[in-house]
N, CA, C and O atoms as a GROMACS GRO file, in nm:
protein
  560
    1UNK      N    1   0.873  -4.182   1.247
    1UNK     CA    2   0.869  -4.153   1.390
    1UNK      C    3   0.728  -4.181   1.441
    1UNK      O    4   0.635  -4.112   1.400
    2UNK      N    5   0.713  -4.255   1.508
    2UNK     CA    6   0.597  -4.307   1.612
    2UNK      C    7   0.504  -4.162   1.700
    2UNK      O    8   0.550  -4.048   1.694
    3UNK      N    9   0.440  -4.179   1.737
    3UNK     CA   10   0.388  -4.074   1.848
    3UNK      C   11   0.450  -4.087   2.007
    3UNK      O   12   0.444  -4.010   2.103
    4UNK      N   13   0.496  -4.191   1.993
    4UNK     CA   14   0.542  -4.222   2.148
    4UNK      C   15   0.681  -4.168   2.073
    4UNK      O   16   0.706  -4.050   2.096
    5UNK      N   17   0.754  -4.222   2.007
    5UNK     CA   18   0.892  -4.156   1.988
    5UNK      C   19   0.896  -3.992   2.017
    5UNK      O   20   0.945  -3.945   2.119
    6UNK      N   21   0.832  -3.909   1.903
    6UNK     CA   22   0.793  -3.790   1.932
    6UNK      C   23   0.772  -3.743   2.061
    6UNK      O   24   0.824  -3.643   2.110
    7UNK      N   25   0.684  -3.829   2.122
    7UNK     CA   26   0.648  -3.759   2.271
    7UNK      C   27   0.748  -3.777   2.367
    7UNK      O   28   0.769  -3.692   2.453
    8UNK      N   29   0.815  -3.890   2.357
    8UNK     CA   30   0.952  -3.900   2.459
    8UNK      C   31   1.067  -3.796   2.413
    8UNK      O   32   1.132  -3.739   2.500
    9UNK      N   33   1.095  -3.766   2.253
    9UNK     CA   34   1.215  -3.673   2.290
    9UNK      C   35   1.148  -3.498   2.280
    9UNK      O   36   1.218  -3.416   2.339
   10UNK      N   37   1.069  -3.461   2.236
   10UNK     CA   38   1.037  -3.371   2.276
   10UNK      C   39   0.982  -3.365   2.528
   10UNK      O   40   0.974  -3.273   2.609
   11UNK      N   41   0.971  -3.470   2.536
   11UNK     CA   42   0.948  -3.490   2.703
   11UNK      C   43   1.081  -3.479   2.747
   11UNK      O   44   1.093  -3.396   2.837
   12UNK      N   45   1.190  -3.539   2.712
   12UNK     CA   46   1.366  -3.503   2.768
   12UNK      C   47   1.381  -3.381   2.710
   12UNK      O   48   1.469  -3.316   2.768
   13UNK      N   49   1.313  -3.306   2.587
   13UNK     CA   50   1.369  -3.201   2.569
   13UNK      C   51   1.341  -3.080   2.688
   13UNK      O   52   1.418  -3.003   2.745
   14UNK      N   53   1.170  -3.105   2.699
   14UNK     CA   54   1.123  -2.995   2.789
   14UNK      C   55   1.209  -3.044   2.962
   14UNK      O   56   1.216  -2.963   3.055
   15UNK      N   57   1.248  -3.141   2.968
   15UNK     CA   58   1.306  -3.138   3.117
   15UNK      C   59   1.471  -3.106   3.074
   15UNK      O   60   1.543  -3.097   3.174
   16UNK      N   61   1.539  -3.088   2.945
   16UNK     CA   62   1.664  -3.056   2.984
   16UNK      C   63   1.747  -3.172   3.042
   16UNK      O   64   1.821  -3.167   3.141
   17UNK      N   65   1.713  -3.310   2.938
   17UNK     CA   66   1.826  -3.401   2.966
   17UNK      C   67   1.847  -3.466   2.855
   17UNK      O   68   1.771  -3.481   2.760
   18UNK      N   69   1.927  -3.494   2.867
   18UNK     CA   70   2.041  -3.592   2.772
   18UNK      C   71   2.023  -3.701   2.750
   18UNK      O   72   2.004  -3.754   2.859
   19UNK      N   73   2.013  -3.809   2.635
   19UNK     CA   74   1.971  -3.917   2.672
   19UNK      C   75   2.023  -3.988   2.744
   19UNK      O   76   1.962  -4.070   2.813
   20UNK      N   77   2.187  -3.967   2.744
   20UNK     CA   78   2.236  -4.034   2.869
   20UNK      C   79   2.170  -4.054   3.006
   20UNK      O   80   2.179  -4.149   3.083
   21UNK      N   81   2.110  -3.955   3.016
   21UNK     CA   82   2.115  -3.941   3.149
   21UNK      C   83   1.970  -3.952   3.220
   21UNK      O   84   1.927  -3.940   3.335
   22UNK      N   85   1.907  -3.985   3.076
   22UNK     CA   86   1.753  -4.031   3.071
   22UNK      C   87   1.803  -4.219   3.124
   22UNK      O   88   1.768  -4.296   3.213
   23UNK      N   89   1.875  -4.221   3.038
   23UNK     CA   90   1.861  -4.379   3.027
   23UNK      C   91   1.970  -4.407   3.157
   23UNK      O   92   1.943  -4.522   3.192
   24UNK      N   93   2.050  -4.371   3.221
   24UNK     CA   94   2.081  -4.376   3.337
   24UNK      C   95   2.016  -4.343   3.458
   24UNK      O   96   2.058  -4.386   3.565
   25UNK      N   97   1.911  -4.268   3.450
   25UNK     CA   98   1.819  -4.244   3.586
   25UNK      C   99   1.693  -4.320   3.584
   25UNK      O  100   1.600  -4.315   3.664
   26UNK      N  101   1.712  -4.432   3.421
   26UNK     CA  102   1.565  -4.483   3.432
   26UNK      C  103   1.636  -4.674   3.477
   26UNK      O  104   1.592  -4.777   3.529
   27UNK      N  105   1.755  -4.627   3.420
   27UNK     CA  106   1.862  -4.790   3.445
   27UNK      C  107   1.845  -4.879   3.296
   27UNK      O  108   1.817  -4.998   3.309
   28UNK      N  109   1.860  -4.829   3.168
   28UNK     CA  110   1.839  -4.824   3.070
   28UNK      C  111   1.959  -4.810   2.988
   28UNK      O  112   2.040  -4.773   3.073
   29UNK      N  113   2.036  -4.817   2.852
   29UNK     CA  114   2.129  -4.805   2.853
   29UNK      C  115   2.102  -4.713   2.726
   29UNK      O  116   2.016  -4.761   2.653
   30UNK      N  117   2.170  -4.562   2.672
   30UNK     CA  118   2.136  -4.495   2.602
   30UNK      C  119   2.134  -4.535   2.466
   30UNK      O  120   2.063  -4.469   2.391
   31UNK      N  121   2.190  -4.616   2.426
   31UNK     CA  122   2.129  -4.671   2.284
   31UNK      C  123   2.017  -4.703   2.265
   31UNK      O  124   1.954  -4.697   2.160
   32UNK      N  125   1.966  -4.761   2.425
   32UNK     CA  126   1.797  -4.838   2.386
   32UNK      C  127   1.701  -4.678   2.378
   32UNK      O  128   1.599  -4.663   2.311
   33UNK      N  129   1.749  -4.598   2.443
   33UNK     CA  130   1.624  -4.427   2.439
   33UNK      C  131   1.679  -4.358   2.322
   33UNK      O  132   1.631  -4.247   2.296
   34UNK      N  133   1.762  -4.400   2.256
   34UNK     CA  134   1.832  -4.345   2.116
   34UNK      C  135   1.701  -4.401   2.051
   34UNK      O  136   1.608  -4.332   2.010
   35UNK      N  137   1.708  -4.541   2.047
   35UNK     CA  138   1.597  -4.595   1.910
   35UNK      C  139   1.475  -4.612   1.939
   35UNK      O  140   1.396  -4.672   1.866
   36UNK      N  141   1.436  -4.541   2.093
   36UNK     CA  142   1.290  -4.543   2.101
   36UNK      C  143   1.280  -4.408   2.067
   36UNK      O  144   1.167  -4.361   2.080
   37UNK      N  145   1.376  -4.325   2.024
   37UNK     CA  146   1.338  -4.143   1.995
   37UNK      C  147   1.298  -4.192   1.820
   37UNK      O  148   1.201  -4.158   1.754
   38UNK      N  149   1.399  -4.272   1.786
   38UNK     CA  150   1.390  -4.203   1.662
   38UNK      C  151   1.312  -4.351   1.525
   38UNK      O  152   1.317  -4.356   1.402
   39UNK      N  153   1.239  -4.460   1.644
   39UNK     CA  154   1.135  -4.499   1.591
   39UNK      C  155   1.213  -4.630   1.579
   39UNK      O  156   1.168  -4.699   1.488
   40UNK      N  157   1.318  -4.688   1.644
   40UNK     CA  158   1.373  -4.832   1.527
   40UNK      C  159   1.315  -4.941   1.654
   40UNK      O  160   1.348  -5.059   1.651
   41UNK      N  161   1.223  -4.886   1.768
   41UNK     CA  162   1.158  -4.970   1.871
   41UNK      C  163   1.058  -4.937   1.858
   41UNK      O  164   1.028  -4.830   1.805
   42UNK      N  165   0.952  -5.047   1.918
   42UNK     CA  166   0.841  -5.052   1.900
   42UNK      C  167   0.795  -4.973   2.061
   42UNK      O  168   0.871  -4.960   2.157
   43UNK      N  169   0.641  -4.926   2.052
   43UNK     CA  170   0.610  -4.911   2.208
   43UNK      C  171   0.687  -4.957   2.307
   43UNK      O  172   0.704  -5.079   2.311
   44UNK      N  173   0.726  -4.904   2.370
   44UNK     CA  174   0.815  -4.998   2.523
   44UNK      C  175   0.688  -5.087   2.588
   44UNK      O  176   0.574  -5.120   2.555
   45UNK      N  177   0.770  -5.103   2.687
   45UNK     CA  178   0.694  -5.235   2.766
   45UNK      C  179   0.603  -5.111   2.897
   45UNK      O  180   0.594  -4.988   2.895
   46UNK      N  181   0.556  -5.200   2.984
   46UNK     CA  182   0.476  -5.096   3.086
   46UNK      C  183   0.603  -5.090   3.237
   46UNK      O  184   0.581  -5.011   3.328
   47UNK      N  185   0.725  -5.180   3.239
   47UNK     CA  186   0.771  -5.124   3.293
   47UNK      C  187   0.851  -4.974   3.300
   47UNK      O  188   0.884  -4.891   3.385
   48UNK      N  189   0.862  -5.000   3.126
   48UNK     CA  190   0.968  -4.899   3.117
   48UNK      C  191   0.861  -4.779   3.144
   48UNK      O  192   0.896  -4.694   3.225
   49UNK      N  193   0.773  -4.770   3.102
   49UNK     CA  194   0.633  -4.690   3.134
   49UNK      C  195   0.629  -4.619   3.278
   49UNK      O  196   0.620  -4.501   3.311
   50UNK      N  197   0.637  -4.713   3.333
   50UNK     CA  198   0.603  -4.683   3.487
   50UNK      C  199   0.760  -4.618   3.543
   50UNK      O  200   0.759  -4.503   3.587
   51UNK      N  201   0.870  -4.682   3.542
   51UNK     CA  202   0.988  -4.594   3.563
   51UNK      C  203   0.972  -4.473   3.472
   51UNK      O  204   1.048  -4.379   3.492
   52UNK      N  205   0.907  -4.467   3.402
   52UNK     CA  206   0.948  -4.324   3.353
   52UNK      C  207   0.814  -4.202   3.417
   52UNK      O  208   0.831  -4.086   3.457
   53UNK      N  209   0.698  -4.274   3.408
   53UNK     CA  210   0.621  -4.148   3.514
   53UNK      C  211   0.720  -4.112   3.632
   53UNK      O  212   0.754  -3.999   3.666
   54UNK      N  213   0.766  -4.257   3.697
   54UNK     CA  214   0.809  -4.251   3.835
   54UNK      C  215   0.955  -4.134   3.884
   54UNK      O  216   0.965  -4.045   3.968
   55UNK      N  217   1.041  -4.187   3.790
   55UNK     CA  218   1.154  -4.095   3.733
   55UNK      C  219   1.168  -3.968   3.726
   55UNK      O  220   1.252  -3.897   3.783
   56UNK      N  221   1.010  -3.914   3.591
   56UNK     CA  222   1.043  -3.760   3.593
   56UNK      C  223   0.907  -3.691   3.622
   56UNK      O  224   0.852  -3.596   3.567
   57UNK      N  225   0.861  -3.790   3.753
   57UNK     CA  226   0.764  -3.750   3.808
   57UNK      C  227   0.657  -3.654   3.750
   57UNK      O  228   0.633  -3.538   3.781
   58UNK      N  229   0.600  -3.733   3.660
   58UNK     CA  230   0.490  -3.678   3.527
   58UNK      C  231   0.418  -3.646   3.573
   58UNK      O  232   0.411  -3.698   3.684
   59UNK      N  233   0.310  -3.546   3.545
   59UNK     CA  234   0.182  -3.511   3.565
   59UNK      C  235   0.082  -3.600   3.565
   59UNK      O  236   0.118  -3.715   3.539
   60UNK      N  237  -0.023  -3.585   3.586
   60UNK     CA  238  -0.137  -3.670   3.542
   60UNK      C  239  -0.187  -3.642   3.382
   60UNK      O  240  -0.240  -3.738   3.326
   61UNK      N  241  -0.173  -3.511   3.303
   61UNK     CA  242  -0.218  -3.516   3.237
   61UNK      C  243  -0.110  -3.560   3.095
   61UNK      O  244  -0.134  -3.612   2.986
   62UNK      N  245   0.000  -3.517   3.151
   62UNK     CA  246   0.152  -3.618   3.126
   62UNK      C  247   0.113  -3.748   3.093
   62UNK      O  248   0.100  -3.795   2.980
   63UNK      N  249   0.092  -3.814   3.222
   63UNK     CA  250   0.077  -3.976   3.233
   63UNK      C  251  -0.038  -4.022   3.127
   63UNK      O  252  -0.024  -4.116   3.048
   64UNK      N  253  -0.153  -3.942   3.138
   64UNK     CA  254  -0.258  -3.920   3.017
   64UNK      C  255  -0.238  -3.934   2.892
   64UNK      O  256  -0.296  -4.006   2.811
   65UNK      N  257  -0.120  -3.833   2.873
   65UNK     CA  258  -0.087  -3.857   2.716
   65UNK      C  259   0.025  -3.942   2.686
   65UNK      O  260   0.020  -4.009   2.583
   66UNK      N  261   0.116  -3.948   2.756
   66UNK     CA  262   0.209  -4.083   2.769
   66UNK      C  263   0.070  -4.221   2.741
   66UNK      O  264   0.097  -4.297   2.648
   67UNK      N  265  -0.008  -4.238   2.783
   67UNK     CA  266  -0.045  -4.360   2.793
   67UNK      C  267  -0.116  -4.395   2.607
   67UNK      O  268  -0.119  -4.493   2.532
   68UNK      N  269  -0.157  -4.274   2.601
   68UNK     CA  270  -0.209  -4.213   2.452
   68UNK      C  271  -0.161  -4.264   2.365
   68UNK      O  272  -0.226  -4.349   2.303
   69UNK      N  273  -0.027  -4.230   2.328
   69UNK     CA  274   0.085  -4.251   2.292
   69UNK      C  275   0.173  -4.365   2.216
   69UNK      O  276   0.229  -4.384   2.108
   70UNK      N  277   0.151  -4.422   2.329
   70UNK     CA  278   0.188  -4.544   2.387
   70UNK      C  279   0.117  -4.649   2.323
   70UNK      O  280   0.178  -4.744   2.276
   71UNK      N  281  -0.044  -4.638   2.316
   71UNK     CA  282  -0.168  -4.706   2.231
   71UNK      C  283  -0.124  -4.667   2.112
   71UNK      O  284  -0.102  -4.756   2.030
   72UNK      N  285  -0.101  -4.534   2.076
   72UNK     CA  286  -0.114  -4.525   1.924
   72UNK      C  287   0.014  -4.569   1.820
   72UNK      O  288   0.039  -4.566   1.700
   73UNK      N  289   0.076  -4.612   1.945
   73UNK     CA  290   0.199  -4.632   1.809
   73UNK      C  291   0.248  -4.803   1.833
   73UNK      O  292   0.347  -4.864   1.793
   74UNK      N  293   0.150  -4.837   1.902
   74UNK     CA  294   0.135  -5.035   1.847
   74UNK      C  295   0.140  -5.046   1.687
   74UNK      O  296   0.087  -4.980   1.598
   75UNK      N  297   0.200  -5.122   1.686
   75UNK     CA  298   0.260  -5.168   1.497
   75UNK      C  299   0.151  -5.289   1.470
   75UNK      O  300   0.130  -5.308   1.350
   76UNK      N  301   0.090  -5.361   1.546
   76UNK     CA  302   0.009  -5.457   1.519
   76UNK      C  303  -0.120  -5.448   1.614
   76UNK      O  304  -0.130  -5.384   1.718
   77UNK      N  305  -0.220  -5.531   1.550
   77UNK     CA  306  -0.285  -5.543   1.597
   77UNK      C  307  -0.386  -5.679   1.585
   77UNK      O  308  -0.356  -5.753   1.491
   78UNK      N  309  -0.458  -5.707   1.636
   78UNK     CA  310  -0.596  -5.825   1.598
   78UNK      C  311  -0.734  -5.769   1.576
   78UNK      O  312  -0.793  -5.671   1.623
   79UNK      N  313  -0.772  -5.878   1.477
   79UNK     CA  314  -0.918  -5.843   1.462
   79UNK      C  315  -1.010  -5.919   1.520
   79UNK      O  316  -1.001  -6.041   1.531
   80UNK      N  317  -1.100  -5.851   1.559
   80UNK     CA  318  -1.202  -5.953   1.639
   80UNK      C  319  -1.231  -6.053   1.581
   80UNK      O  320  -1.200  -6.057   1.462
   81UNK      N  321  -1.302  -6.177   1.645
   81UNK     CA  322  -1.289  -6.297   1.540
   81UNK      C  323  -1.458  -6.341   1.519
   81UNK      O  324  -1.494  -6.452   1.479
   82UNK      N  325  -1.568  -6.207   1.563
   82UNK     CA  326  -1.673  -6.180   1.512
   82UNK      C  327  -1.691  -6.049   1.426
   82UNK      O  328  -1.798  -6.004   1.386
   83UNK      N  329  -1.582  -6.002   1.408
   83UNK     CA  330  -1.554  -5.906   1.292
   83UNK      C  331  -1.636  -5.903   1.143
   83UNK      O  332  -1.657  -6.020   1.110
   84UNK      N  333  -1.675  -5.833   1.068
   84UNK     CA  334  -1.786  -5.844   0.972
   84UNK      C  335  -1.672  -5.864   0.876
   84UNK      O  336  -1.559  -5.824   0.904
   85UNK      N  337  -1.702  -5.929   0.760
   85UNK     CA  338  -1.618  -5.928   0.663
   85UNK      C  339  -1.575  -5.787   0.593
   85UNK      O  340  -1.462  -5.762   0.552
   86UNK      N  341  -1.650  -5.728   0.588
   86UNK     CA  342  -1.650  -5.598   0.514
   86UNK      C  343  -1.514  -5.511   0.599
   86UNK      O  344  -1.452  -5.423   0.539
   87UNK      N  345  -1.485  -5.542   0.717
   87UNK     CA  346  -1.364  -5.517   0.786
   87UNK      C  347  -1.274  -5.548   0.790
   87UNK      O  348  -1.185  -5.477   0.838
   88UNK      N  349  -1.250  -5.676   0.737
   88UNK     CA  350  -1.123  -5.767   0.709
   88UNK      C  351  -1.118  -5.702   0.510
   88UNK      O  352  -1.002  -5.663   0.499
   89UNK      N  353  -1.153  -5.690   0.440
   89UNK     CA  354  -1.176  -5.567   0.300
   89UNK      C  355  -1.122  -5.508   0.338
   89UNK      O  356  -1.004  -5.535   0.318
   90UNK      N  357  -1.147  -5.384   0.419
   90UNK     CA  358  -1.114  -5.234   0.434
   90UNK      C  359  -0.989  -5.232   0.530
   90UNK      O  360  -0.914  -5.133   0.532
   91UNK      N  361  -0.962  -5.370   0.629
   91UNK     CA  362  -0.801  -5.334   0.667
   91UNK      C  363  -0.698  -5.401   0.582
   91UNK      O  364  -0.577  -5.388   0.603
   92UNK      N  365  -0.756  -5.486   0.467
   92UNK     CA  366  -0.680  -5.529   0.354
   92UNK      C  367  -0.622  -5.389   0.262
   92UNK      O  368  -0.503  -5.365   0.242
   93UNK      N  369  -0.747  -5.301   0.210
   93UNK     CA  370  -0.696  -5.177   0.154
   93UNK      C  371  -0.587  -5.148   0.178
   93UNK      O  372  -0.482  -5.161   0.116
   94UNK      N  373  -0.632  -5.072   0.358
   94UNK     CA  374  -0.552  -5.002   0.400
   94UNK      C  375  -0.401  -5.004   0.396
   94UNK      O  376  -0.316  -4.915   0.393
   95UNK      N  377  -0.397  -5.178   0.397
   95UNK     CA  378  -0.227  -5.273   0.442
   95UNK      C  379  -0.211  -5.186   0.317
   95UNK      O  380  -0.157  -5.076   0.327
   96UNK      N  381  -0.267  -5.242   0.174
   96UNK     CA  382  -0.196  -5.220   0.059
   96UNK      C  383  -0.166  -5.087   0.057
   96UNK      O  384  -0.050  -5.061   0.025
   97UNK      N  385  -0.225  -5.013   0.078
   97UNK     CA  386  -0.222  -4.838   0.060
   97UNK      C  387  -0.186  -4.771   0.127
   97UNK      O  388  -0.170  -4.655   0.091
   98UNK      N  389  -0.151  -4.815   0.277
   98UNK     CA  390  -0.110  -4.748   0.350
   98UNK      C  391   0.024  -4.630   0.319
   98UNK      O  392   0.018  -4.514   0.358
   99UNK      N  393   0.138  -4.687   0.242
   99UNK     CA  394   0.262  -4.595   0.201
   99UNK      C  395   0.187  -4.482   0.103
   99UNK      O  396   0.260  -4.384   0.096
  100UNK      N  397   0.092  -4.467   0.042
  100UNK     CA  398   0.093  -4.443  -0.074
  100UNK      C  399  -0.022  -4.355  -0.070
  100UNK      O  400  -0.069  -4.317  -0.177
  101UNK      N  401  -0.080  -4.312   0.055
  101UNK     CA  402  -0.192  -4.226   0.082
  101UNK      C  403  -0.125  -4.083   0.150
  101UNK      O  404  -0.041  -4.075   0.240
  102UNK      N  405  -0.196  -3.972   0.074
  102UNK     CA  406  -0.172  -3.844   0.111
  102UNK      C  407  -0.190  -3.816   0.284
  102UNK      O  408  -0.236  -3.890   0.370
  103UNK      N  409  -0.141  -3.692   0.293
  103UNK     CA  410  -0.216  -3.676   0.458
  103UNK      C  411  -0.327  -3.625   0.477
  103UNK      O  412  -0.392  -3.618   0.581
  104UNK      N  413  -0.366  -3.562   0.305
  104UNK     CA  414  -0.547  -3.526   0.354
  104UNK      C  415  -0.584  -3.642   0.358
  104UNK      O  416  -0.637  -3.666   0.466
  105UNK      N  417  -0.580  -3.778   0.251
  105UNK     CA  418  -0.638  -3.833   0.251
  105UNK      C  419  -0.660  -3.925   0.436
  105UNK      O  420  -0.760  -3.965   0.497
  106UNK      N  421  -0.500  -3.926   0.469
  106UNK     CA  422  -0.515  -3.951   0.624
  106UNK      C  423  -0.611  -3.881   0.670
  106UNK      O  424  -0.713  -3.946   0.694
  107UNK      N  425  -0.615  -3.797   0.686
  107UNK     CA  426  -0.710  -3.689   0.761
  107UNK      C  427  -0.832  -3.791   0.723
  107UNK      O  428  -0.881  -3.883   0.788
  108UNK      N  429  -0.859  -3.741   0.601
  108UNK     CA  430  -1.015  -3.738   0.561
  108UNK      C  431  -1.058  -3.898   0.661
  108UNK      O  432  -1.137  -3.890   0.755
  109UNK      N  433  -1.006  -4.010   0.629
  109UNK     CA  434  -1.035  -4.117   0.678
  109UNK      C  435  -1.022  -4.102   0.806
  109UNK      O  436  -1.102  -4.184   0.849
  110UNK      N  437  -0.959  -4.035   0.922
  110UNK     CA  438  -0.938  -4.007   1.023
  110UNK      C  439  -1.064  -3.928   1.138
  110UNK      O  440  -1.101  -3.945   1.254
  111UNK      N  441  -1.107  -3.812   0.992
  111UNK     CA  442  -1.226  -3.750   1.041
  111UNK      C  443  -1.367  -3.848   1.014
  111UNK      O  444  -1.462  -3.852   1.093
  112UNK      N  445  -1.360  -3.912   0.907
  112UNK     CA  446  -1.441  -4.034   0.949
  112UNK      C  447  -1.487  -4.121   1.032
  112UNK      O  448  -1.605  -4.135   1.065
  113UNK      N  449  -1.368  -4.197   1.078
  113UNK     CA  450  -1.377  -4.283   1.226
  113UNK      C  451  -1.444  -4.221   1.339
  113UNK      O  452  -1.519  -4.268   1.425
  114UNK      N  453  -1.387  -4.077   1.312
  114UNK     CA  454  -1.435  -3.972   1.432
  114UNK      C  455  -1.612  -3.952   1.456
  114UNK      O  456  -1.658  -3.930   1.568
  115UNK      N  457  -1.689  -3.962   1.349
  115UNK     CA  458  -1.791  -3.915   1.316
  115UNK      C  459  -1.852  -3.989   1.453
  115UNK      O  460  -1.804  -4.088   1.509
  116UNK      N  461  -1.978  -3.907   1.494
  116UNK     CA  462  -2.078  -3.983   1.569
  116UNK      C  463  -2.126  -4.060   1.516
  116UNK      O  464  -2.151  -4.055   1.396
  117UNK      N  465  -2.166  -4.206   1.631
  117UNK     CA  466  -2.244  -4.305   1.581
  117UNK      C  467  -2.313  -4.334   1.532
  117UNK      O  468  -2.346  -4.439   1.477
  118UNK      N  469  -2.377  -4.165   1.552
  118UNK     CA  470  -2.548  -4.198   1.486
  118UNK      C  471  -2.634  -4.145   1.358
  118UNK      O  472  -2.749  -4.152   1.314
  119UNK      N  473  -2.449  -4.061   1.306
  119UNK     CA  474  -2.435  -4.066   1.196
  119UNK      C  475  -2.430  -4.150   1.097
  119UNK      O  476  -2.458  -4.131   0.979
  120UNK      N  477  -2.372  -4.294   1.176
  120UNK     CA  478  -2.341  -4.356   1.062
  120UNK      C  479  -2.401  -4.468   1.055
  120UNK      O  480  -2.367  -4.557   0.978
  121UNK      N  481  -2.542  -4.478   1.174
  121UNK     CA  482  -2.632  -4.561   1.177
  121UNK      C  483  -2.700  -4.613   1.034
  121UNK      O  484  -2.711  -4.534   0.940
  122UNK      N  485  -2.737  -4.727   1.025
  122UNK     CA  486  -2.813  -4.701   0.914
  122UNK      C  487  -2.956  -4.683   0.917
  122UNK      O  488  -3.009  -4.760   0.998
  123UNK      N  489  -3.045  -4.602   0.850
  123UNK     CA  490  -3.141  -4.552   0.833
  123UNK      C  491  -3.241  -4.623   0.866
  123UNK      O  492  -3.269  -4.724   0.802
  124UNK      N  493  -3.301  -4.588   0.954
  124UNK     CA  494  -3.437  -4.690   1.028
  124UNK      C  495  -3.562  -4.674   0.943
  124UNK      O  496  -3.648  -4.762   0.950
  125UNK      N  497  -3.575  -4.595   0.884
  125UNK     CA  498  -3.677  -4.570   0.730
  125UNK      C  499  -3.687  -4.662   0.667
  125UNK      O  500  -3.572  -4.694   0.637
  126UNK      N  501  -3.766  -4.742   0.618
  126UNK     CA  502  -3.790  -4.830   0.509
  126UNK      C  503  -3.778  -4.745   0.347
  126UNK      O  504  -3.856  -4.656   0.314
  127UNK      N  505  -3.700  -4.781   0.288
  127UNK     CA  506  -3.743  -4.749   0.172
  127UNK      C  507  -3.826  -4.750   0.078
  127UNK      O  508  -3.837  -4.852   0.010
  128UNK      N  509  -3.914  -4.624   0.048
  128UNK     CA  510  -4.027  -4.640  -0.047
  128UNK      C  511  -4.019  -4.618  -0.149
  128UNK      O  512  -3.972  -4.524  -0.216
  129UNK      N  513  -4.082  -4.738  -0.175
  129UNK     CA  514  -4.091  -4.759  -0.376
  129UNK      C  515  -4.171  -4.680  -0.449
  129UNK      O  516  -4.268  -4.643  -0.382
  130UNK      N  517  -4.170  -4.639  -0.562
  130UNK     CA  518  -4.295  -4.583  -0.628
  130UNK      C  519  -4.338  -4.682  -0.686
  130UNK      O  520  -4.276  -4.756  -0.762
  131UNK      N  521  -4.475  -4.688  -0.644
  131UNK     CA  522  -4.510  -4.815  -0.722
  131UNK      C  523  -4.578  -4.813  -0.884
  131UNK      O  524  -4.700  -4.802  -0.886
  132UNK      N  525  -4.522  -4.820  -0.990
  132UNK     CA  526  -4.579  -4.850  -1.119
  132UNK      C  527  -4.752  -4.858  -1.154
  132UNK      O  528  -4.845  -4.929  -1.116
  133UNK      N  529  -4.738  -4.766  -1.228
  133UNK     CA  530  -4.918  -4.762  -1.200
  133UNK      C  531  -4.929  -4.824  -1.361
  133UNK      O  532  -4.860  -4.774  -1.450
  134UNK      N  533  -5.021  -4.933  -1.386
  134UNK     CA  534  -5.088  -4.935  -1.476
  134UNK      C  535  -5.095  -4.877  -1.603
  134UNK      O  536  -5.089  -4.755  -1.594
  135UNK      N  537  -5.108  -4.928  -1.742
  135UNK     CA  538  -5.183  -4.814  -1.804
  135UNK      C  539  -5.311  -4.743  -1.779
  135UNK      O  540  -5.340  -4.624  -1.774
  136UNK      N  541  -5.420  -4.921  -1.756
  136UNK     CA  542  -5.512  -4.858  -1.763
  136UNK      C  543  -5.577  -4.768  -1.634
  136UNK      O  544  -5.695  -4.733  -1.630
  137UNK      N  545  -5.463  -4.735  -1.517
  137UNK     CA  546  -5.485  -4.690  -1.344
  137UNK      C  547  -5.443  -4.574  -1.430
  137UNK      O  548  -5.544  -4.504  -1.437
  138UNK      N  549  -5.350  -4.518  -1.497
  138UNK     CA  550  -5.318  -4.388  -1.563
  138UNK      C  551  -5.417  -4.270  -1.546
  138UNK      O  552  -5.516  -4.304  -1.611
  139UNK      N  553  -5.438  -4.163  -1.497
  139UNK     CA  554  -5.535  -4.080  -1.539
  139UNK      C  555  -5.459  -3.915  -1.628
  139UNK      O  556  -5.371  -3.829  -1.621
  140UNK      N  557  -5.560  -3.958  -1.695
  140UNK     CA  558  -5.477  -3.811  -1.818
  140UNK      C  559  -5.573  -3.667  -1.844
  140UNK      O  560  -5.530  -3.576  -1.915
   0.00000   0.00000   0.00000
């Protein structure tokens, strides 16, 4: 189940409709809001988007997370095509591992991304060497 799936049938749940009658007041036919509930569609399009703020006359903060939603449950995506290599690596992992990762481990990688920037700057410090002293610079 998608996040947009989730958020649309829990959204007919809190208004108390049917999908029928979702997909008849949006001009939709209820098989197509059947398989956007339960994930076998991808994000809808932005019309269907917009009839549906328009429809069950959403909130703003509604429309907010509808739009949320909506972003997060794109199945594809592109990589920039000045992208560092080390990024095209780590969304290779991910492809492979994706089935096969816990939900802390989701998390954990999740709270990562999250981190401030300037956390994860890298260190404007030069690194200092110790420099090797001599025998005969040695003092004993």
């Amino acid at each position: 189940m998608s996040p947009f799936s989730q958020f649309l049938h829990d959204l007919r749940m809190r208004r108390d409709l049917r999908q029928a009658e979702l997909a008849e007041s949006l001009g939709y036919e209820q098989s197509y809001i059947s398989a956007l509930e339960i994930g076998l569609k991808g994000p809808p399009t932005s019309e269907f988007v917009e009839k549906l703020v328009e429809t069950l006359n959403m909130s703003p903060s509604e429309q907010e997370q509808l739009h949320a939603v909506v972003c997060a449950s794109r199945r594809k995506f592109a990589i920039d095509l000045d992208a560092p290599l080390d990024v095209y690596w780590l969304l290779n992992d991910l492809r492979e591992k994706m089935q096969r990762l816990s939900p802390y481990q989701v998390r954990m990688i999740r709270d990562i991304l999250s981190m401030q920037e300037n956390l994860l700057e890298k260190r404007q410090d030069p690194i200092r060497r110790l420099k090797r002293r001599r025998k005969e610079e040695a003092e004993m």
